[in-house]
Residue, then its C-alpha position, 0 to 999 in steps of 0.5 A: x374309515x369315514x369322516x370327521x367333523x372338526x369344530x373349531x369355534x363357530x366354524x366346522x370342517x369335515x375331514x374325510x380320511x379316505x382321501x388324506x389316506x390316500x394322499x398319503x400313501x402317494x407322498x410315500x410312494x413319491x418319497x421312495x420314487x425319488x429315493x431310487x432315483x437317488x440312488x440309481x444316479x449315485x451308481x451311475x456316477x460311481x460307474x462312471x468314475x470306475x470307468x475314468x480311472x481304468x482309462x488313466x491307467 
């Protein structure tokens, strides 16, 4: 890959797609980061529910 120029009237901007590949190949990364997270909270809390209910009996 390498760059793009995007021109928008008289202004001009150079888009470099290694850089936002990379970007987002981070927020895709810290998506399924805070996915796990997510769910390893959801066991803990499971577990801890399981725990209170075999010590009511």
């Amino acid at each position: 890959m390498g760059r793009k120029l995007i021109i928008d009237g008289n202004a001009v901007y150079e888009l470099d797609e290694n850089c936002m590949l990379k970007k987002r190949l981070e927020d895709v990364q810290t998506e399924k980061n805070q996915m796990e997270e997510r769910r390893r909270t959801q066991e803990n809390l499971n577990e801890y529910k399981r725990m209170l209910r075999m010590r009511q009996g």
